[in-house]
N, C-alpha and C positions, 0 to 999 in steps of 0.2 A: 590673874593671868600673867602678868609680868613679873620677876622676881629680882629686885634691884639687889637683894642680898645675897648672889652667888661669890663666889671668889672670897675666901674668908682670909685670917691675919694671914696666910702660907702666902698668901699673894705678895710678894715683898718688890715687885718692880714697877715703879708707878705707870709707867710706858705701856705693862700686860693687863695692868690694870685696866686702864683707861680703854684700849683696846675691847676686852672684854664687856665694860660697859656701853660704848658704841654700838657692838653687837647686839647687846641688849634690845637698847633704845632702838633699833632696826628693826630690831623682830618684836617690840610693841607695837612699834606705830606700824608693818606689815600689819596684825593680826588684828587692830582698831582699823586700816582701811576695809580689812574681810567682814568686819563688823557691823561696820557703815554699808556697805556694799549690800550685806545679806538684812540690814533695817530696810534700805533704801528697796529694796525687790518687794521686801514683804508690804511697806507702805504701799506701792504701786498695787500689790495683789489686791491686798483690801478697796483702794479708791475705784479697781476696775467691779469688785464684785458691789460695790455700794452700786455703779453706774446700773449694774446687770440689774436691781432690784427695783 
């Protein structure tokens, strides 16, 4: 899901660098909270349909 190897040797500015991996690291941990989020719905679905049975 997350791809720490974008920006290859052309990258020569550490600054755009770093930059870049920021970004990164932003847009994992956004798409690990959507993840968490969509367990956390699905756990609730399941606990209500055990209740229902």
């Amino acid at each position: 899901m997350c791809d720490f190897q974008k920006g290859g040797p052309s990258e020569t500015s550490p600054n755009k660098r770093r930059h870049q991996l920021g970004a990164l690291i932003d847009g994992c941990v956004a798409s690990n909270n959507q993840l968490n989020t969509l367990n956390t719905l699905g756990q609730s679905r399941e606990r209500t349909r055990n209740l229902d049975t």
